[in-house]
N, C-alpha and C positions, 0 to 999 in steps of 0.2 A: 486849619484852625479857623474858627468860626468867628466874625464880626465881635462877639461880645466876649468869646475865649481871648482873642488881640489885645482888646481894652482892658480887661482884666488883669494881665501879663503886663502892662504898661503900666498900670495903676500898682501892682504890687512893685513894679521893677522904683518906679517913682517914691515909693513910699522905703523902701529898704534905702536908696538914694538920699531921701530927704530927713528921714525919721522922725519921729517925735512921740514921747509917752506922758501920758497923766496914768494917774493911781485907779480911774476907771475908765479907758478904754484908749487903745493906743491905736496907732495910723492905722495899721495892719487890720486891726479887727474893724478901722469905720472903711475901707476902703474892701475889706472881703463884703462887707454889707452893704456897699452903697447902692445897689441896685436897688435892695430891697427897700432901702429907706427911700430913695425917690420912687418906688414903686407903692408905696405906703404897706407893704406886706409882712411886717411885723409887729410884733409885740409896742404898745403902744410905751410902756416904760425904757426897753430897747429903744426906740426910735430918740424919746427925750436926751437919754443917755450920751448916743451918737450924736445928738443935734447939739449939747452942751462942750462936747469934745470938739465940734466942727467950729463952733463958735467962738474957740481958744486956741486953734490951731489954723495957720493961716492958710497951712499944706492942704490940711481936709476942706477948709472953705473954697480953696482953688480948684479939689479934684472936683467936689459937689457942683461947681458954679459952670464947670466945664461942660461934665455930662448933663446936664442941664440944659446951656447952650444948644451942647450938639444934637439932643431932644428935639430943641426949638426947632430946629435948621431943617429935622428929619420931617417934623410936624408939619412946616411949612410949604417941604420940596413935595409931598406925598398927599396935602389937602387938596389941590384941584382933581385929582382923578377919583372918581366914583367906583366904588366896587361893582364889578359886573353883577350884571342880572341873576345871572346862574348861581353865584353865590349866594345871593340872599336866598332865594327859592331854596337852595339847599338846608341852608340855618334856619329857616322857616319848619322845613318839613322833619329835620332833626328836632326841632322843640318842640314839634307836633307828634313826634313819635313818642318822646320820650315821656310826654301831659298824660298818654294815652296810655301809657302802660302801666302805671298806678295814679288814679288821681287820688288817692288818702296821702300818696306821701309825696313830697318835694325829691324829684331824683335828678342828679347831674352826672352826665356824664361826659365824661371826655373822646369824642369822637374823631377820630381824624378823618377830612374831608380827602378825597381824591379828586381830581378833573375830572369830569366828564369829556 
């Protein structure tokens, strides 16, 4: 099980434990989305929604404040070290490939990198 599969399991386990509903959004569904919402990758009425339940709920202010935290911590522990060289040359030469093969249209793609 993977780092955020764990926290996920914890956070539902927590929320079935603690419970709590309003008439528009209950622990369950802010805690299935919390990623998203602190990822800003939803729908912008979605996020108001969850933020208004979060604000009322002391359960989803603690899970939100948590993952948050533990953000901080990761942010922190992971800022001194500079990504290798080779990576960037790689993400370089991917955005250089991709300019290259149509410039009329904007293309992204999802590439995964391998070691060299």
């Amino acid at each position: 099980m993977s780092d955020m599969e764990a926290r996920r399991a914890q956070i539902e386990r927590l929320v079935r434990e603690v419970g709590c509903t309003d008439s528009d959004c209950s622990c369950e569904e802010f805690a299935e989305h919390l990623f998203e919402l602190l990822d800003a990758e939803m729908p912008e009425e979605q996020a108001r929604r969850l933020d208004a339940h979060a604000a009322d709920c002391v359960h989803c202010t603690d899970l939100s404040e948590a993952e948050k935290h533990l953000r901080e911590l990761l942010r922190e522990a992971c800022c001194g070290q500079a990504a290798p060289d080779s990576l960037r040359t790689r993400i370089v030469e991917q955005f250089s490939f991709v300019s290259k093969d149509d410039s009329s249209q904007v293309a992204y793609s999802r590439t995964e990198f391998r070691s060299s």
